[in-house]
C-alpha positions as CSV (number, residue, x, y, z in Angstrom):
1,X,-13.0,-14.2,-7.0
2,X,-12.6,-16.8,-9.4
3,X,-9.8,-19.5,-9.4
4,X,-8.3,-18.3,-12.7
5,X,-8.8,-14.7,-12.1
6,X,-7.1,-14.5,-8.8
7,X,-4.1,-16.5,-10.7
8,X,-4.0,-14.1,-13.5
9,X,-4.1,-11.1,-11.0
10,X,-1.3,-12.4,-8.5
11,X,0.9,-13.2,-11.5
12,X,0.7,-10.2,-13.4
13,X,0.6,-7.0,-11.3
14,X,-0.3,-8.3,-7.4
15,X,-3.8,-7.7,-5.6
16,X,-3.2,-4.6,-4.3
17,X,-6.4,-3.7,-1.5
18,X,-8.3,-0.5,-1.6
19,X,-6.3,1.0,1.1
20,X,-3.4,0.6,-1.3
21,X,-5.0,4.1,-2.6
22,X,-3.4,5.5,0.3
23,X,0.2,4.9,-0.7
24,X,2.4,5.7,-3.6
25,X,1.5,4.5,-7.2
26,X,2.4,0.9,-7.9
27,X,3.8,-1.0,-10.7
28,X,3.9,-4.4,-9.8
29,X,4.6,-4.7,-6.8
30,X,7.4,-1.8,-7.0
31,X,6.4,1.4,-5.9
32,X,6.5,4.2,-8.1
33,X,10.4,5.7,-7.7
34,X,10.1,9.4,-8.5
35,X,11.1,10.6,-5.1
36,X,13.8,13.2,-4.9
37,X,16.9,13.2,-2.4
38,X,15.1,14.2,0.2
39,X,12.7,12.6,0.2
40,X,13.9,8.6,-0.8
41,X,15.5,9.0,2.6
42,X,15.4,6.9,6.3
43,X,13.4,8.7,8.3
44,X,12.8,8.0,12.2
45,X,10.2,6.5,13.9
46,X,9.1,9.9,15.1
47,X,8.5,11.1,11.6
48,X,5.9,8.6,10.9
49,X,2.6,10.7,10.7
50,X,3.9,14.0,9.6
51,X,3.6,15.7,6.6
52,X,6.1,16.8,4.2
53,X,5.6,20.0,3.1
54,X,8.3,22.0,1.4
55,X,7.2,23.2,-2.3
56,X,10.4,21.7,-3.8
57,X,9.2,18.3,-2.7
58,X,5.7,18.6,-4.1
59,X,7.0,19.4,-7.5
60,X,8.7,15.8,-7.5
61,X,6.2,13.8,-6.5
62,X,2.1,13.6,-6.1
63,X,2.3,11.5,-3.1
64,X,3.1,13.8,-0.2
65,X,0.5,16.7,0.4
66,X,-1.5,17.7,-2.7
67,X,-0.3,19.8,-5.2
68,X,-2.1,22.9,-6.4
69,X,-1.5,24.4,-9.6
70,X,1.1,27.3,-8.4
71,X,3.2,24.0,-6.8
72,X,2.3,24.9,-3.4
73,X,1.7,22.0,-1.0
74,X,-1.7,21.4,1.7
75,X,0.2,21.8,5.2
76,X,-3.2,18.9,6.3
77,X,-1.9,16.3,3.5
78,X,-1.3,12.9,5.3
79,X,2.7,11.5,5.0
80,X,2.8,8.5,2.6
81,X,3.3,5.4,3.6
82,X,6.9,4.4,3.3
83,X,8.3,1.6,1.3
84,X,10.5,0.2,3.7
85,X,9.8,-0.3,7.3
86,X,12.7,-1.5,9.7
87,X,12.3,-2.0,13.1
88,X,15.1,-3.5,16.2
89,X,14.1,-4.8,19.7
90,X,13.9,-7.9,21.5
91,X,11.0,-9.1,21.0
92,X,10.7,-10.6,17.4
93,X,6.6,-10.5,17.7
94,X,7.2,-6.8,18.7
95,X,9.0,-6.1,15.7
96,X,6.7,-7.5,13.2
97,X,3.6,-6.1,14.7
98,X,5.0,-2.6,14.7
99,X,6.6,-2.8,10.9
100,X,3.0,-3.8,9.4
101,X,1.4,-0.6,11.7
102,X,3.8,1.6,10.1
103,X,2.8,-0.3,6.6
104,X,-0.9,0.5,7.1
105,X,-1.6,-2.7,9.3
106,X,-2.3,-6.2,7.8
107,X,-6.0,-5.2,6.6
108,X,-4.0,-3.3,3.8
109,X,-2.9,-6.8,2.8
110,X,-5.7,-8.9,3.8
111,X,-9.3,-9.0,3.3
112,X,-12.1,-10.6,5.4
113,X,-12.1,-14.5,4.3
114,X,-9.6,-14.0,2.6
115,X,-7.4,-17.7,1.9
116,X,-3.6,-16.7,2.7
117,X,-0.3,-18.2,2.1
118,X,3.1,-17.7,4.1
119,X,6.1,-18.5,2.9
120,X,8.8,-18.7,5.1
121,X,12.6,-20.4,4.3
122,X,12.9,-23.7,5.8
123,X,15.2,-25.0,4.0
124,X,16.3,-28.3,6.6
125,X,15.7,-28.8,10.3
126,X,17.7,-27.1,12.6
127,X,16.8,-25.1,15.8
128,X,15.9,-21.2,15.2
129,X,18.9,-20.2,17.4
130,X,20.9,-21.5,13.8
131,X,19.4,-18.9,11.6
132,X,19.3,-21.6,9.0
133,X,15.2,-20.9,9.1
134,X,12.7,-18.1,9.4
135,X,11.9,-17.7,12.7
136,X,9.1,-19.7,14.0
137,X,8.3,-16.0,16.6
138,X,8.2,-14.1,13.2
139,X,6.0,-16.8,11.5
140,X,3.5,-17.3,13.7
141,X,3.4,-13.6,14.6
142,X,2.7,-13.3,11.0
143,X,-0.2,-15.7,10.7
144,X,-1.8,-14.2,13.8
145,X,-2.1,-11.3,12.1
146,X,-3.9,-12.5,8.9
147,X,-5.6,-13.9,11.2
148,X,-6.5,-10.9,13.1
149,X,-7.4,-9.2,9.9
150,X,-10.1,-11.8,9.1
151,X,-8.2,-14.4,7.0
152,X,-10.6,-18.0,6.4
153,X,-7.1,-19.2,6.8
154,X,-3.4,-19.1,6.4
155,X,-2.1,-21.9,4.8
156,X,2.1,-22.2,5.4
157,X,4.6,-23.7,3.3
158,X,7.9,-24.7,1.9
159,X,9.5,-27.3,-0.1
160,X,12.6,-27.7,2.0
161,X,15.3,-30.3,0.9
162,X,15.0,-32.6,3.2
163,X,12.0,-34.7,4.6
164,X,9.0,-31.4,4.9
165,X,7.7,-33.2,8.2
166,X,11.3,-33.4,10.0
167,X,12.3,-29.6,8.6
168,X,9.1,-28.1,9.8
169,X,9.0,-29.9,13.4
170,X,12.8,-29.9,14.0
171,X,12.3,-26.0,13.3
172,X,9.9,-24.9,15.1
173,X,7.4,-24.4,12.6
174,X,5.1,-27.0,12.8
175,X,4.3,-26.3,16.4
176,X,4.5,-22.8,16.2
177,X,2.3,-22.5,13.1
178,X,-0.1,-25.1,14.8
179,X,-0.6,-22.5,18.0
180,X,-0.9,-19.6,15.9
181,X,-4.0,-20.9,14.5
182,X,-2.2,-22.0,11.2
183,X,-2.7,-24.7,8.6
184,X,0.9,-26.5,7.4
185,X,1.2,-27.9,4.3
186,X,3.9,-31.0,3.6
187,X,4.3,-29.9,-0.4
188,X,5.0,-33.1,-3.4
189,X,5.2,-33.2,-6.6
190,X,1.6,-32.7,-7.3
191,X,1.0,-29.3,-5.9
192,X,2.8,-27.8,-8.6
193,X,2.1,-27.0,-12.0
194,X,4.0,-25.3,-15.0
195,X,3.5,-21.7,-15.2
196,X,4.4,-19.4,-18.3
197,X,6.9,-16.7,-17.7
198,X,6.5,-13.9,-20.8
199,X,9.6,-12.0,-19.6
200,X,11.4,-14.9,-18.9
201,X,15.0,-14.6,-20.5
202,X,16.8,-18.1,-19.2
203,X,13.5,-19.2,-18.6
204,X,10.4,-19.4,-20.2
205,X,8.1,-21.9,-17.9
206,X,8.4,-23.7,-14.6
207,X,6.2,-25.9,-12.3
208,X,5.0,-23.5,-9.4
209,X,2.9,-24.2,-5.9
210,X,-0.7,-24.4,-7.5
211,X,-1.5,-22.9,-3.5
212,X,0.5,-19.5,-4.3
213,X,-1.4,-19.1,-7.7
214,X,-4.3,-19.5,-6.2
215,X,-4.2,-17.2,-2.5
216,X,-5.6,-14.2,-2.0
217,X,-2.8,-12.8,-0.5
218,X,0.9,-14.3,-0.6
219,X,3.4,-13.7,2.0
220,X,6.8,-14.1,1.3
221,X,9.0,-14.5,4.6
222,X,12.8,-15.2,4.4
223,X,15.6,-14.8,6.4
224,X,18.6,-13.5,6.1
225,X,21.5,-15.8,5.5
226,X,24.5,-16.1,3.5
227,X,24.9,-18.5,0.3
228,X,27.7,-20.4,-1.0
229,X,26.6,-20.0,-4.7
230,X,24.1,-16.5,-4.8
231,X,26.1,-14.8,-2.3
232,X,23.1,-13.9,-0.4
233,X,19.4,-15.5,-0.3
234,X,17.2,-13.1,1.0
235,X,13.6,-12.3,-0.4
236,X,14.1,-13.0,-4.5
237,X,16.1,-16.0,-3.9
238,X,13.1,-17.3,-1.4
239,X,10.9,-17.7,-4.2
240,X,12.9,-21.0,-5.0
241,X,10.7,-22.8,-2.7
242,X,7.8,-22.3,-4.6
243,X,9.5,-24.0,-7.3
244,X,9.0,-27.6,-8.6
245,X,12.1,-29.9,-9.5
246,X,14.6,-29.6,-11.1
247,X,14.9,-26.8,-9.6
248,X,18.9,-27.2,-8.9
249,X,19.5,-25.7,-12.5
250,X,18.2,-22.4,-11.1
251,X,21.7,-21.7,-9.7
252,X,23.1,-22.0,-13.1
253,X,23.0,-18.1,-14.2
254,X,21.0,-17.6,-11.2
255,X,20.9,-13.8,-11.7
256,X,19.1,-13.8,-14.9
257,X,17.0,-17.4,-13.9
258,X,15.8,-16.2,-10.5
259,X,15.1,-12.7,-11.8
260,X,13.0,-14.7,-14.2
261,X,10.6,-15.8,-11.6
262,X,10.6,-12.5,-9.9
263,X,9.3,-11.3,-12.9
264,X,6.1,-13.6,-13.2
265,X,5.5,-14.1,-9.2
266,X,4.9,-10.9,-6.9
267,X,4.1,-11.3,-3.3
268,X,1.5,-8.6,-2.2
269,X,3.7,-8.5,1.7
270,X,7.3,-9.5,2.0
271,X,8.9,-9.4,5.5
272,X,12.4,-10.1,5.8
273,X,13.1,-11.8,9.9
274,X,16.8,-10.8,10.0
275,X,16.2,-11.3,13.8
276,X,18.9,-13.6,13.9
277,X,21.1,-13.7,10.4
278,X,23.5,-16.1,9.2
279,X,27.1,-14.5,8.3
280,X,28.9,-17.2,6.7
281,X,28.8,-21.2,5.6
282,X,24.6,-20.3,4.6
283,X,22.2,-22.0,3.5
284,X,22.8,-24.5,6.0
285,X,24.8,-23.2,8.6
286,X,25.3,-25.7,11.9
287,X,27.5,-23.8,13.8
288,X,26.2,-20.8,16.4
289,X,29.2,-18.8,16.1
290,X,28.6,-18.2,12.2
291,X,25.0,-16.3,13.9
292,X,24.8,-12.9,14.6
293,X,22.0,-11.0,16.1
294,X,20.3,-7.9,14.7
295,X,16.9,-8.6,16.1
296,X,15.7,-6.7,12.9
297,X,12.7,-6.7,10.6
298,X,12.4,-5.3,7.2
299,X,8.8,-4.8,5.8
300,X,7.6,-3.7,2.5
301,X,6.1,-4.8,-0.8
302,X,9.1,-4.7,-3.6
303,X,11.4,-7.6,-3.4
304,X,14.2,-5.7,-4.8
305,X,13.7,-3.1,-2.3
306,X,13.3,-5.6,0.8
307,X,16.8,-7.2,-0.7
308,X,18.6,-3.8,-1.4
309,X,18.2,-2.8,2.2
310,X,18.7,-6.7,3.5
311,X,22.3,-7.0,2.0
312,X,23.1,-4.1,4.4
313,X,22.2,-5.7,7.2
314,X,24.8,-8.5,5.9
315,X,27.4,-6.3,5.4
316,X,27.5,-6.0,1.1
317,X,26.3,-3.4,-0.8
318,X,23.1,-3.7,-3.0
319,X,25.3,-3.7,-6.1
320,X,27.3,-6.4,-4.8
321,X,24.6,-9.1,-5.3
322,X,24.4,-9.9,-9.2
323,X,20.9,-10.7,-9.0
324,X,19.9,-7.6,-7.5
325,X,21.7,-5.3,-10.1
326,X,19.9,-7.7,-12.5
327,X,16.9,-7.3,-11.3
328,X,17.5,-3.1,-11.3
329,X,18.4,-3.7,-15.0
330,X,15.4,-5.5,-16.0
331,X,13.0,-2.8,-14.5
332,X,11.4,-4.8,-10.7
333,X,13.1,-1.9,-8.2
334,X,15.7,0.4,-7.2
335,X,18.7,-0.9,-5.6
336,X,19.6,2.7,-5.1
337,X,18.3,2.9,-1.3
338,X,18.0,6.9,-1.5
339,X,15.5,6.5,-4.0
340,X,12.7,5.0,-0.7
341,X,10.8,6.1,1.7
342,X,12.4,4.3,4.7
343,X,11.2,4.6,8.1
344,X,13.4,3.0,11.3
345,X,12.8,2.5,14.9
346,X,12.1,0.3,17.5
347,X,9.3,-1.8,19.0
């Protein structure tokens, strides 16, 4: 695919794979929300691979079973893949491999030679056992994968705000990425350029990672923490770091700025490591008894969705986070968690 063509694709509507025919209808990167009651609910591991079959669900939706014209449902139709996918254990590579299984594995995401970027939260150097990064387990678990699935390569990075070189080796990352089979790259000011935003409301243009425009496939991979100004950063609010200077006025009407950029950029994978989560004084954190330990992963493809769910793990309500019921408002996801397909378990 073309330079400009991939651009226009990832920044529009996402590059979703042929195996994407599999799941729900898409808009964006949002799933199509016309589930009823029953069936936006959590559903248990065990239930992943059955079929849904009452009449009174087929009428609400054509993605479980196939409809016939009397409204009866096929009892052989294959259970949808689910919008969320959260799964607990120990082992944080564990976790991720058995949330993208559930999602259809990473060939849904990534073709053969395909060029990938991650993009985890690394804001400044600390140890993983801070929670003030995404965890290097979940990272290079992540680009092992792409890997698997055939990726030319997997490029990782993050414009952190302190030195790139000392946040990424202080973290972790560096070496982890570097095992994994990984390329990192140290971002500056020339590997960005100013991208239009058409919805944009408080903004209308911003300099962006020329890399992201360009991938195949874009990974977004934050962690859960608390922040001083948003409340919460968790998927939407990653998107900062793909974001050229100044980007400090973002957090002036963040809601409506960052929902902005969610508007214009729309990862095709987003994966939230709430492994280990930080509860209070976030970004930055710097003290171990502010962590907490879920040893949790949330998979999907909406942002909104991935944050909805993600603010539960922290303790808020979706409708507590401004740019979240922003976000609802503007038409990019449900923060209503009913309204999913969300399967749980454990790896």
């Amino acid at each position: 695919m073309r330079d400009m063509d991939r651009r226009t694709f990832l920044l529009s509507t996402g590059r979703w794979l042929a195996v994407a025919s599999l799941a729900p209808a898409v808009s964006g990167c949002a799933r199509a929300l016309r589930w009823s009651e029953s069936q936006g609910r959590t559903v248990s591991e065990e239930d992943v691979g059955t079929t849904a079959t009452t009449s009174s669900e087929a009428s609400t939706t054509s993605t479980t079973g196939s409809v016939t014209s009397s409204g009866s449902t096929s009892s052989t139709a294959a259970a949808p893949i689910p919008d969320l996918v959260v799964i607990r254990g120990d082992s944080p590579d564990k976790n991720v491999r058995a949330a993208l299984a559930k999602l259809g594995g990473m060939e849904r995401f990534v073709e053969p030679d395909a060029r990938v970027v991650v993009k985890p939260n690394v804001l400044t150097g600390r140890p993983p056992e801070y929670a003030t990064t995404t965890n290097p387990i979940v990272v290079a678990t992540v680009v092992r994968l792409c890997l698997e699935a055939g990726a030319a390569e997997v490029t990782v990075l993050d414009y952190p705000t302190s030195s790139p070189r000392a946040a990424f080796k202080e973290s972790g990352l560096a070496q982890a990425v570097g095992e994994a089979g990984g390329k990192l790259k140290y971002l500056s000011s020339r590997n960005f350029e100013r991208v239009e935003i058409p919805e944009g409301e408080a903004i209308t243009s911003w300099p962006l990672v020329s890399d992201v425009l360009e991938a195949d496939t874009f990974i977004n991979l934050p962690i859960a923490k608390t922040h001083g100004l948003a409340g919460l950063t968790l998927a939407m609010k990653n998107l900062m770091g793909i974001m050229g200077d100044p980007r400090s006025q973002i957090h002036l009407d963040y809601p409506k700025k960052i929902t902005d950029l969610n508007t214009v950029v729309k990862p095709h994978l987003v994966i939230l490591d709430a492994y280990r989560v930080l509860m209070r004084n976030g970004p930055t954190g710097g003290n171990l008894g502010d962590v907490e330990m879920p040893k949790t992963v949330v998979a999907g493809t909406s942002q909104v969705a991935i944050d909805a769910y993600g603010a539960t793990i922290m303790g808020w309500r979706p409708s507590d986070l401004p740019s979240l019921v922003e976000a609802a408002g503007r038409g990019l996801g449900e923060i209503e968690l009913s309204r999913y397909r969300v399967v749980e378990g454990t790896a």
